[in-house]
VEXDREN-2710 file (C-alpha; in Angstrom, 1 decimal):
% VEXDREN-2710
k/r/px/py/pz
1/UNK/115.5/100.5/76.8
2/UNK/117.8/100.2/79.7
3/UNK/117.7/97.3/82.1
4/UNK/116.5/97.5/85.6
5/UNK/118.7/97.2/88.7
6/UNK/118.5/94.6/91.6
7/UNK/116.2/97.0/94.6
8/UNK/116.8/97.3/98.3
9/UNK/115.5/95.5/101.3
10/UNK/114.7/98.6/102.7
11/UNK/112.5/99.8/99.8
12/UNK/109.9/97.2/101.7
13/UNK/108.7/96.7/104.8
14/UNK/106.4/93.7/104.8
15/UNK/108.0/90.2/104.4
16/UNK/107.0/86.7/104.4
17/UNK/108.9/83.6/104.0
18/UNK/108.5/81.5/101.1
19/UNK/110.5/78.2/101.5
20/UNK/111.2/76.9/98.0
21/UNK/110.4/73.1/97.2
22/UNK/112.3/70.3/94.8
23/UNK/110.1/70.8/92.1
24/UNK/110.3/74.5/91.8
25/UNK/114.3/73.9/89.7
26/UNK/113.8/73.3/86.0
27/UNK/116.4/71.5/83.6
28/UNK/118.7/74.4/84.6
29/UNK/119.0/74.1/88.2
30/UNK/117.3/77.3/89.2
31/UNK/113.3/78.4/89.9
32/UNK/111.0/78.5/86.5
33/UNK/109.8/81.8/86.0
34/UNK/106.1/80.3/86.3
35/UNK/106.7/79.9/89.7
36/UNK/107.8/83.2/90.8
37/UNK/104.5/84.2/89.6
38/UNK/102.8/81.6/92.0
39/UNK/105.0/82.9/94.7
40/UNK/103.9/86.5/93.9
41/UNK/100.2/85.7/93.7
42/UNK/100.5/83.6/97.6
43/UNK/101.9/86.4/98.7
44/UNK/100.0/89.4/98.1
45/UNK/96.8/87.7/99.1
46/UNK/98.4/85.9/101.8
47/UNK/98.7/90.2/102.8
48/UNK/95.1/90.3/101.5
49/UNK/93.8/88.0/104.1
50/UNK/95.9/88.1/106.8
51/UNK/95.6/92.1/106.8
52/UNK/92.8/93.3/105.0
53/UNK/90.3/90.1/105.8
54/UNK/89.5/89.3/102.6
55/UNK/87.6/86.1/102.5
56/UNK/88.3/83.8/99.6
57/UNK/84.9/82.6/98.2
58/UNK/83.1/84.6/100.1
59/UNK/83.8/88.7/99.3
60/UNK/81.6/89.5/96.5
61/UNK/84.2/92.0/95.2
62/UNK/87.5/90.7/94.6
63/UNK/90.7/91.3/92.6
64/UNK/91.8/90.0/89.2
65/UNK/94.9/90.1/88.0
66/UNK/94.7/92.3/84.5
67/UNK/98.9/92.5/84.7
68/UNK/101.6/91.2/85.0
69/UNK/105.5/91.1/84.8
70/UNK/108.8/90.1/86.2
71/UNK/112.7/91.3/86.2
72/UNK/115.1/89.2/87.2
73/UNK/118.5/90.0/88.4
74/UNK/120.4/86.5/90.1
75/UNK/118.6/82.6/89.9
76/UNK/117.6/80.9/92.9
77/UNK/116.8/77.3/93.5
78/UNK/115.8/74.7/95.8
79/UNK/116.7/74.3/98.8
80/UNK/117.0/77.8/99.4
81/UNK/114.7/80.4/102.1
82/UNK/113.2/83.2/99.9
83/UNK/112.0/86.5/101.6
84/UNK/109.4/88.6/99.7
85/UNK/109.0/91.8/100.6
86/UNK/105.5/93.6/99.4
87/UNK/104.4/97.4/98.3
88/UNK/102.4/99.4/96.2
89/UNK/103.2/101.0/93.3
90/UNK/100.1/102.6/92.5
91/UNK/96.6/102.5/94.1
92/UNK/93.4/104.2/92.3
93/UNK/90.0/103.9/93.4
94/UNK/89.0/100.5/92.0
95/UNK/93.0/99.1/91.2
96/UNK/96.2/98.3/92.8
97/UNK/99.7/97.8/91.7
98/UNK/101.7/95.8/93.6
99/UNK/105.9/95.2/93.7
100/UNK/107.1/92.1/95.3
101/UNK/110.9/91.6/95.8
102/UNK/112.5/88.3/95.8
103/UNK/115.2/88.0/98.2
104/UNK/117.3/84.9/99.0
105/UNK/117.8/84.4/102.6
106/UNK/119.3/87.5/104.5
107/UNK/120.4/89.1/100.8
108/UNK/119.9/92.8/100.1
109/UNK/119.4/92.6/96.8
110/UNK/116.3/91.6/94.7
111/UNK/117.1/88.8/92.4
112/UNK/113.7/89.0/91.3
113/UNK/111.2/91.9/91.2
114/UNK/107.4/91.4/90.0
115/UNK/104.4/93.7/89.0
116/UNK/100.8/93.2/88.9
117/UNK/97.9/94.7/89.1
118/UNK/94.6/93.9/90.5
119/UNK/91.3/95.3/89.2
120/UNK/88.6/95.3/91.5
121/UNK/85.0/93.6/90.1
122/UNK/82.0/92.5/91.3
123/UNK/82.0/88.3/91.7
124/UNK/78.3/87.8/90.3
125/UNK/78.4/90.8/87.3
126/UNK/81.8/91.2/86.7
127/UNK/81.3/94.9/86.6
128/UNK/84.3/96.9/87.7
129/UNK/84.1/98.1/91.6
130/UNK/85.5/100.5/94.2
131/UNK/88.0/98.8/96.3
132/UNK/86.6/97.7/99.6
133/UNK/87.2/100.0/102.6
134/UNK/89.1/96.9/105.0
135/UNK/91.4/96.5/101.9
136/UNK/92.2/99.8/100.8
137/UNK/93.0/100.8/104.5
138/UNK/95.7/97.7/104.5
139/UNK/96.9/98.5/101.3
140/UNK/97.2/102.7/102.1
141/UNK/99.2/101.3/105.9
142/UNK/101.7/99.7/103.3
143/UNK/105.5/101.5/102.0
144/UNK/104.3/103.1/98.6
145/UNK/106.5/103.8/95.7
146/UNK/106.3/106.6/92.7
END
């Protein structure tokens, strides 16, 4: 199995700035990898509500995350200005997969690149559900990847 390479800036088009804070460094100086995993979650439904108006305790359908996964290419650490850029990998009827690149300041290169995807239930059964329309139409307006 061969290892993956650091992706482009311009392999995503939607960014938000994640400032990183004291307590994110570990023993070693640089992020935890549990805390990329918080950045990726803020930011795809900080995309979710912002774009798609998704309402947090309120939707009856919303997404879990069923999986999950991260590469990482160069540490980062506090105090540093992280940009995350967002796009699909893969969107079915009642799933998405989203990519979200880590990206220190101004860099070009990912020095982090997750993977998750959400599967679509309904709150009060549990029982999987279609995607609803206001999200899928924010997610389909986003850069999409094979």
């Amino acid at each position: 199995m061969s290892r993956m390479a650091p992706e482009s800036r311009s392999g995503f088009s939607v960014f938000y700035v994640v400032p990183t804070r004291w307590a994110d460094n570990d023993i070693y100086g640089h992020a935890n990898n549990v805390v990329y995993y918080a950045w990726f979650d803020t930011v795809v439904n900080r995309f979710l509500i912002e774009e798609a108006g998704m309402r947090p305790g309120v939707d009856k359908v919303v997404g879990y995350v069923v999986s999950s996964g991260c590469e990482y290419f160069a540490p980062v650490s506090y105090p540093e200005e992280l940009e995350l850029g967002l796009r699909v990998v893969r969107l079915g009827s009642k799933s998405v997969t989203w990519e979200i690149g880590v990206f220190p300041g101004s860099g070009d290169q990912t020095a982090a690149l997750g993977r998750f995807t959400h599967a679509f239930v309904n709150r009060d059964t549990g029982s999987s559900a279609e995607i609803p329309v206001t999200i899928r139409r924010a997610i389909e307006a986003l850069p999409s990847v094979s």
